[in-house]
C-alpha positions as CSV (number, residue, x, y, z in Angstrom):
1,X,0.0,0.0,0.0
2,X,1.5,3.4,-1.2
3,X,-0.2,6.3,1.0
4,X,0.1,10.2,0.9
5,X,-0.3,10.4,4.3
6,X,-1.9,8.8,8.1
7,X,-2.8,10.0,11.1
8,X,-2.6,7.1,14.1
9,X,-4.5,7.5,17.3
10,X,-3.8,5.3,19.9
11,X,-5.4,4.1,23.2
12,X,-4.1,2.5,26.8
13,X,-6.0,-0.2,27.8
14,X,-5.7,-3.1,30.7
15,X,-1.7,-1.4,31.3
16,X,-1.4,-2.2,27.6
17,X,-0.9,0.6,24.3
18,X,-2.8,-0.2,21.5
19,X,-3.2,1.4,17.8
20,X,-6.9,2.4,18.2
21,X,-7.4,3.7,14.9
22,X,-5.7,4.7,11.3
23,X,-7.4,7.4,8.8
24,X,-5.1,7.5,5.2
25,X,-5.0,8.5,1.7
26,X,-3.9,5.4,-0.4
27,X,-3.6,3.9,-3.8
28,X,-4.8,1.1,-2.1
29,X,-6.3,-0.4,1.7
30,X,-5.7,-3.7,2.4
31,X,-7.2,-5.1,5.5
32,X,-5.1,-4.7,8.9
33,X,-5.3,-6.5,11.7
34,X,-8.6,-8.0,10.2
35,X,-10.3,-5.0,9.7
36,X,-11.3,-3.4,6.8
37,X,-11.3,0.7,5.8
38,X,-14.5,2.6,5.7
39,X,-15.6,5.7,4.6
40,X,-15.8,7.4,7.8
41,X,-16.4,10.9,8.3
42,X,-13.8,11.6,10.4
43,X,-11.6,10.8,8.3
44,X,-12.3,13.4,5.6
45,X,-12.5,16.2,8.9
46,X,-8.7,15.4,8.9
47,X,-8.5,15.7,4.6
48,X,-7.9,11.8,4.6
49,X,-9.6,8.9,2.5
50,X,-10.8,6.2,4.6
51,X,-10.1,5.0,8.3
52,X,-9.4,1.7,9.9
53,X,-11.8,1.8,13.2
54,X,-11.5,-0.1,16.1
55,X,-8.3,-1.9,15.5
56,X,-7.2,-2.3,19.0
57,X,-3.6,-4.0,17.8
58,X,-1.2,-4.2,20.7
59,X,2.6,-2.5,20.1
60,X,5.7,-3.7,20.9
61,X,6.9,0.1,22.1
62,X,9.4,1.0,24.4
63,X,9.6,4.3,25.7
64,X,8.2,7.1,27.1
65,X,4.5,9.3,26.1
66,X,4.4,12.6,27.0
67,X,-0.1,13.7,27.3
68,X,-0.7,17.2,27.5
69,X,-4.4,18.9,28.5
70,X,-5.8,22.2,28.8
71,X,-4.0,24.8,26.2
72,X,-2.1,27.9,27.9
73,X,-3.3,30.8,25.7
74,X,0.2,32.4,24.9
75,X,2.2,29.6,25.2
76,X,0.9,27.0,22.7
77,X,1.5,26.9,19.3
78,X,0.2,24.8,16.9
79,X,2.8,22.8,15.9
80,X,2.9,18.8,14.7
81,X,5.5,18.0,18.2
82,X,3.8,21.3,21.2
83,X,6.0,22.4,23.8
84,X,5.5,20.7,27.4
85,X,4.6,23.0,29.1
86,X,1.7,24.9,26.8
87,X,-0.3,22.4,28.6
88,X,-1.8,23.4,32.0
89,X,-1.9,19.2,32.6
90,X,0.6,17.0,31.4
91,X,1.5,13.1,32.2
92,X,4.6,11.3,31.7
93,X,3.7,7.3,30.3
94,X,6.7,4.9,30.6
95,X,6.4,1.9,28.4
96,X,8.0,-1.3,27.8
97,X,7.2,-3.6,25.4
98,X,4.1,-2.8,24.7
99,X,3.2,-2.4,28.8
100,X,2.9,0.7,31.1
101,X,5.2,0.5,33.7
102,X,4.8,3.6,35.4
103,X,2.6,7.2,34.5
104,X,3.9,10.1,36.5
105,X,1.4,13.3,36.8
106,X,3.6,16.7,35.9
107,X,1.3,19.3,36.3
108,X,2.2,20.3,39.5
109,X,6.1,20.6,38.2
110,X,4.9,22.0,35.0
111,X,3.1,24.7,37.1
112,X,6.0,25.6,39.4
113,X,8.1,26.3,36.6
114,X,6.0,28.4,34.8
115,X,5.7,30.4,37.9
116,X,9.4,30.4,38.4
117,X,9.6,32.0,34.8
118,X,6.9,34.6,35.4
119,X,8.9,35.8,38.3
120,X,12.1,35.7,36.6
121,X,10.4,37.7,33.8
122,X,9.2,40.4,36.2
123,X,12.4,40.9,37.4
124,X,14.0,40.9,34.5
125,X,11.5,43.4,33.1
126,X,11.9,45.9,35.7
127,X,15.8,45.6,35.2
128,X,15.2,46.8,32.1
129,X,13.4,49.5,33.0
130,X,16.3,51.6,33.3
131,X,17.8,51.1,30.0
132,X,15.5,50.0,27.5
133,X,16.1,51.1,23.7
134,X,12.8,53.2,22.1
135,X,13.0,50.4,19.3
136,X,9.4,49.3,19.7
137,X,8.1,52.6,19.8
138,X,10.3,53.8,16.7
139,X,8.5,50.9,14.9
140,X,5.3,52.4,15.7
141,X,6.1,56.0,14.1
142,X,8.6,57.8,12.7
143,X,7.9,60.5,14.8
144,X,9.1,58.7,18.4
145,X,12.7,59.3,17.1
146,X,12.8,62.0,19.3
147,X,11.0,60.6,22.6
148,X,13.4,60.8,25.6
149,X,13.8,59.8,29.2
150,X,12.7,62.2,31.3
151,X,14.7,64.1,33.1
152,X,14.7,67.0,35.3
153,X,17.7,68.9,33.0
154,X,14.6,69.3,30.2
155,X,14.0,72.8,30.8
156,X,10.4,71.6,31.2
157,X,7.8,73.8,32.8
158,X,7.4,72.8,36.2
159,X,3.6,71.4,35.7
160,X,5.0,69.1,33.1
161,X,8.0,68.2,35.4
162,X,5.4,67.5,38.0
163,X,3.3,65.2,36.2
164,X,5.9,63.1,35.0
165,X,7.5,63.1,38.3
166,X,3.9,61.5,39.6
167,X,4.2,58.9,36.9
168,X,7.8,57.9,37.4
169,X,6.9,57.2,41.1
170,X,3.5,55.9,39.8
171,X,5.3,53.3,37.6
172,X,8.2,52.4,40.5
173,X,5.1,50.8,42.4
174,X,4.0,48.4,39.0
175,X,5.3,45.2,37.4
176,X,6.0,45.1,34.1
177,X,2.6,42.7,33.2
178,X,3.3,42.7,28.9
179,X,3.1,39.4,27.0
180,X,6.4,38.2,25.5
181,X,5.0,39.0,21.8
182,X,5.1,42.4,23.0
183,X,8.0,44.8,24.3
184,X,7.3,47.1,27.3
185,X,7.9,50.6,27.1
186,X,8.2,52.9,30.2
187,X,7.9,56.3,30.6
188,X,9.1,58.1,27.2
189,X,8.0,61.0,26.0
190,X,8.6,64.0,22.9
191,X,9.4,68.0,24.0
192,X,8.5,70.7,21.9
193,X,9.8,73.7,22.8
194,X,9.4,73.5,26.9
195,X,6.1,71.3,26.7
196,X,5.3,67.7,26.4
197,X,3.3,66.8,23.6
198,X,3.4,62.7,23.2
199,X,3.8,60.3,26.1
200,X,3.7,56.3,25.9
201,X,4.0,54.3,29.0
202,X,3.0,50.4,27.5
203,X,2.9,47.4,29.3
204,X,4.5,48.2,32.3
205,X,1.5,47.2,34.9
206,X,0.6,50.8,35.7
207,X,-2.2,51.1,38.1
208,X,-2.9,54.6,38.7
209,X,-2.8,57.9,37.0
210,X,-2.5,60.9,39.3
211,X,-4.6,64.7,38.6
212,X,-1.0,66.1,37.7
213,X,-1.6,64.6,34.3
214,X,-4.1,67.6,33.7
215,X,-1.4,70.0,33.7
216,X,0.5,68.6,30.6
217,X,-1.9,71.1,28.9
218,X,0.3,70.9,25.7
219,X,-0.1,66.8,25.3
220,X,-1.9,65.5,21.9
221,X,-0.6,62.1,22.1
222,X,-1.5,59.5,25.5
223,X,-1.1,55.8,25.3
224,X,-1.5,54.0,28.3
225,X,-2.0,50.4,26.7
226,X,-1.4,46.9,28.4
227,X,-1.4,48.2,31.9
228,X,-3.8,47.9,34.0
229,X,-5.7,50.8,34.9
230,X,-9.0,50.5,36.8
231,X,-9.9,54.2,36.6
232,X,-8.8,57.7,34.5
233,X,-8.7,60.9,36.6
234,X,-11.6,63.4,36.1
235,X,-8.5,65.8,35.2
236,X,-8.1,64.1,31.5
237,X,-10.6,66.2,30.5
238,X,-8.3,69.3,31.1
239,X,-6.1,67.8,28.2
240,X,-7.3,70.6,25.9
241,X,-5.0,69.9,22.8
242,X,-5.3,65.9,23.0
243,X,-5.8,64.5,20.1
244,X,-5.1,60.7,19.9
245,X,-5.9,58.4,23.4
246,X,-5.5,54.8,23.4
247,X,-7.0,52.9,26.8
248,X,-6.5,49.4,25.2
249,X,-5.9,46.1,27.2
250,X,-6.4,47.9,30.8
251,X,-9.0,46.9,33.4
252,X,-11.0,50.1,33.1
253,X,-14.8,49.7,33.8
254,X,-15.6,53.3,33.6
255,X,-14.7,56.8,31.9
256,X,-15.3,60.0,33.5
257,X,-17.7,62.7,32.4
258,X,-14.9,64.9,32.1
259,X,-13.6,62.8,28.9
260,X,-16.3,65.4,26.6
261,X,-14.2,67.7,27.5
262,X,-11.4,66.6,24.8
263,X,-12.9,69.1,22.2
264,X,-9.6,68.6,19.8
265,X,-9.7,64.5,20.4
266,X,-9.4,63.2,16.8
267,X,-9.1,59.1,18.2
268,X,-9.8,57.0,21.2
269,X,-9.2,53.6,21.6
270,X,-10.4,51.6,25.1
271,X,-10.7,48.5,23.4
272,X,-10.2,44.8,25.8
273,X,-11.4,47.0,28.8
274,X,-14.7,45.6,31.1
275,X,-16.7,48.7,30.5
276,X,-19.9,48.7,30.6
277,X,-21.0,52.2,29.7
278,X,-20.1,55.3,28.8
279,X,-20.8,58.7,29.5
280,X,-23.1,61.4,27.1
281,X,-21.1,63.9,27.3
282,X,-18.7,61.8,25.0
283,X,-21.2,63.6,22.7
284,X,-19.4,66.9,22.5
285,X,-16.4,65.4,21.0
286,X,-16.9,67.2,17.7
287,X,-14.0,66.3,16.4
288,X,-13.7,62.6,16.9
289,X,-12.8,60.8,13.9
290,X,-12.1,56.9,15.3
291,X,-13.9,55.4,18.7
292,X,-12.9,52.0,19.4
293,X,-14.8,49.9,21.6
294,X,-14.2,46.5,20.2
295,X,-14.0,43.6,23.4
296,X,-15.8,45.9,25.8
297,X,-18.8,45.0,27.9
298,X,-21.2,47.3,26.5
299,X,-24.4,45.0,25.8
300,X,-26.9,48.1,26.1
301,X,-27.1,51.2,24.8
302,X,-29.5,54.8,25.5
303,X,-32.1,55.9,23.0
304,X,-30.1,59.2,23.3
305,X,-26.3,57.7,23.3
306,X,-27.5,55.5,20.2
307,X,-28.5,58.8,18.4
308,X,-25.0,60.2,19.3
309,X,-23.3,57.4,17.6
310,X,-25.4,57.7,14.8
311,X,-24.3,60.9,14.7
312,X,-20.6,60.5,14.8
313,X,-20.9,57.9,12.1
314,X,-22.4,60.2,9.7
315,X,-19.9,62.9,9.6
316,X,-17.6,60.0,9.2
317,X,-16.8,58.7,12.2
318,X,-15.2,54.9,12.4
319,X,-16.9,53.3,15.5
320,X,-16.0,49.7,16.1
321,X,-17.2,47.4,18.6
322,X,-21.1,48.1,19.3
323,X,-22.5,46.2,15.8
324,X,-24.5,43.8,18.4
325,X,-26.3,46.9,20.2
326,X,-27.1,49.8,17.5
């Protein structure tokens, strides 16, 4: 028999592994083990032929069987041989000759040394707190060429140097909480003459945003993604020449009324956040252009607020995440 191609599952039964089952793509199927190939269904869910069910045809394997359960998002890939630990559960089969001889649960190891990484991670990340390159950021726009570390040498006005201040010390009470895929960036920001205009902070496990970010009354540029953020001060809406502000991946469940305030806001993105509303006076942001709401928890909407939306869509708008509740 000349095939293209099997997939083998196999079964322990009575201390014993057996070759359950066979589904191929052949010139030909002859009978094995004294069974015959059907036209199963399965079979053609996995792009093969015909399968051999219900073979039950002991092996002479010795060895070892690695069983993984329970896929860690982040972590598995799918792959033809996974990584150990992507698997929350995973057992260790010994075999010999066909017989188990011993099966050893690893999930509690498994667990312990993903834990023992996370830490190791943390610390690693806060390390480089100090010295990380903008490279991330640079890929992001041309324009963070020029972001800097703060520091108090700027010739800064002294509300801006106070607000950073508050989010340096802000930021030296959080853990770095950002995904492997995705590099961490910590305070950096871009001067024009003696104001800040632009400021990311990403993935750095910020909790809490003091007033003082009112008085960077020259900023058009706030991101604040990956962090996690449960609330935005009511001084935001101070931020008179904002223009872009993206919220996204925080644990943010409300915005305050202040936020219609951002008259020159062109974008706002609070996407992956567990809000539930928002308020009106997001209404008087005339000059909105992009409201991004995708993975939020908004299931109901006003008679009023829908009319605002409708609004904002036709003067051109882009509003993403409601489809479900307009």
């Amino acid at each position: 028999m000349s095939t293209t191609g099997i997939l083998a599952t196999f079964a322990c039964k009575d201390d014993k592994i057996l070759l359950q089952r066979i589904d191929a793509s052949a010139d030909s199927y002859p009978a094995i083990n004294g069974v015959s190939a059907t036209n199963y269904n399965g079979a053609s869910m996995h792009g093969f032929e015909k399968s051999y069910l219900e073979l039950d045809m002991p092996l002479r394997f010795t060895g070892a069987l690695l069983i993984g359960k329970d896929k860690i998002g982040g972590l598995y890939v799918n792959l033809a041989v996974p990584r150990p630990l992507a698997f929350k559960h995973l057992v260790l089969i010994r075999i010999k000759a066909g017989s188990i001889t011993k099966i050893e649960d690893l999930s509690a190891k498994i667990k312990q040394i993903l834990e023992e990484r996370q830490e190791k991670m943390k610390v690693d990340l806060s390390a480089m707190y100090s010295r990380i390159t903008m490279a991330s950021l640079m890929r992001d726009s041309a324009t963070a060429a020029t972001l800097k570390k703060p520091k108090p040498s700027a010739g800064l006005s002294k509300g801006d140097l106070d607000a950073l201040a508050d989010l340096e010390q802000a930021l030296g009470k959080s853990i770095p909480n950002t995904p492997i895929a995705f590099a961490p960036v910590p305070l950096c920001y871009r001067v024009k003459g003696r104001r800040v205009i632009w400021i990311t902070i990403r993935g750095m496990g910020l909790t809490v945003i003091s007033d003082s970010i009112g008085q960077l009354s020259a900023l058009a540029y706030l991101e604040l993604s990956n962090n996690q953020l449960k609330v935005l001060p009511e001084s935001i809406g101070t931020l008179q020449k904002l223009e872009r502000l993206l919220l996204d991946n925080n644990q943010i469940s409300t915005v305050p009324e202040s936020i219609g305030e951002l008259t020159a806001l062109k974008s706002l993105t609070i996407q992956e956040n567990p809000i539930t509303s928002l308020p009106e006076s997001i209404g008087n942001l005339t000059s909105l252009e992009k409201l991004d709401l995708e993975g939020t928890k908004i299931t109901q909407l006003s008679e009023h607020f829908k009319d605002i939306l409708y609004a904002f869509t036709a003067r051109g708008c882009q509003v993403n995440g409601l489809d479900d509740v307009l």
